[in-house]
C-alpha positions, 0 to 999 in steps of 0.5 A, spaced: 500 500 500 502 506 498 500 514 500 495 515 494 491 508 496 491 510 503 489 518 501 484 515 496 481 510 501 480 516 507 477 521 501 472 515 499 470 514 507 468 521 507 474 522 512 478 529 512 485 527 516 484 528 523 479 523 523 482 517 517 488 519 523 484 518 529 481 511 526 488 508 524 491 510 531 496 516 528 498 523 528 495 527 523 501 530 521 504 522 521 498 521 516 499 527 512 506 525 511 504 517 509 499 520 504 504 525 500 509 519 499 514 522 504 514 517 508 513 508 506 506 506 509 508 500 515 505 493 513 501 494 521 498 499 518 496 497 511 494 491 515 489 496 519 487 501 513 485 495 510 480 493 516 478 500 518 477 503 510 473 496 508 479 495 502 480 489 498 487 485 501 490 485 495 493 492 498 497 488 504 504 486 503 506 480 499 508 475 505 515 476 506 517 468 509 522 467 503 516 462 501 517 463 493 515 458 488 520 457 483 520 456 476 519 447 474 520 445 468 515 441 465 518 434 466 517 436 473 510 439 473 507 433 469 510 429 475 507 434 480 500 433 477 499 426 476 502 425 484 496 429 486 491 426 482 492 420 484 
């Protein structure tokens, strides 16, 4: 989640930043800097804007466990999938 989504999300509730800052637990000012772009948007509170303003969870941060899938060849894949219907 960037600044312009969380201004975007606060301007659709109606909200002007004094309250978007009370609901989220931030300082006005703190706010106002993260909706300009002048500081990163922490993942805990992209986690509750997404609560508070009632967003999709496609605006959390992508999981950060090192959990990738890597690319199978298609040997490989074929062999995935015939164990799984089995």
């Amino acid at each position: 989640m960037d600044g312009q989504q969380l201004l975007s999300a606060r301007k659709q509730k109606g909200w002007n930043q004094e309250r978007g800052a009370l609901k989220l637990g931030v300082s006005q000012p703190y706010l106002s800097l993260l909706e300009r772009g002048a500081r990163r948007v922490p993942e805990y509170l992209a986690v509750k804007a997404v609560q508070i303003y009632g967003l999709s969870e496609a605006f959390l941060p992508l999981d950060k466990t090192g959990s990738q899938v890597s690319p199978a060849d298609e040997s490989t894949l074929a062999a995935s999938l015939v164990e799984s219907s089995s």
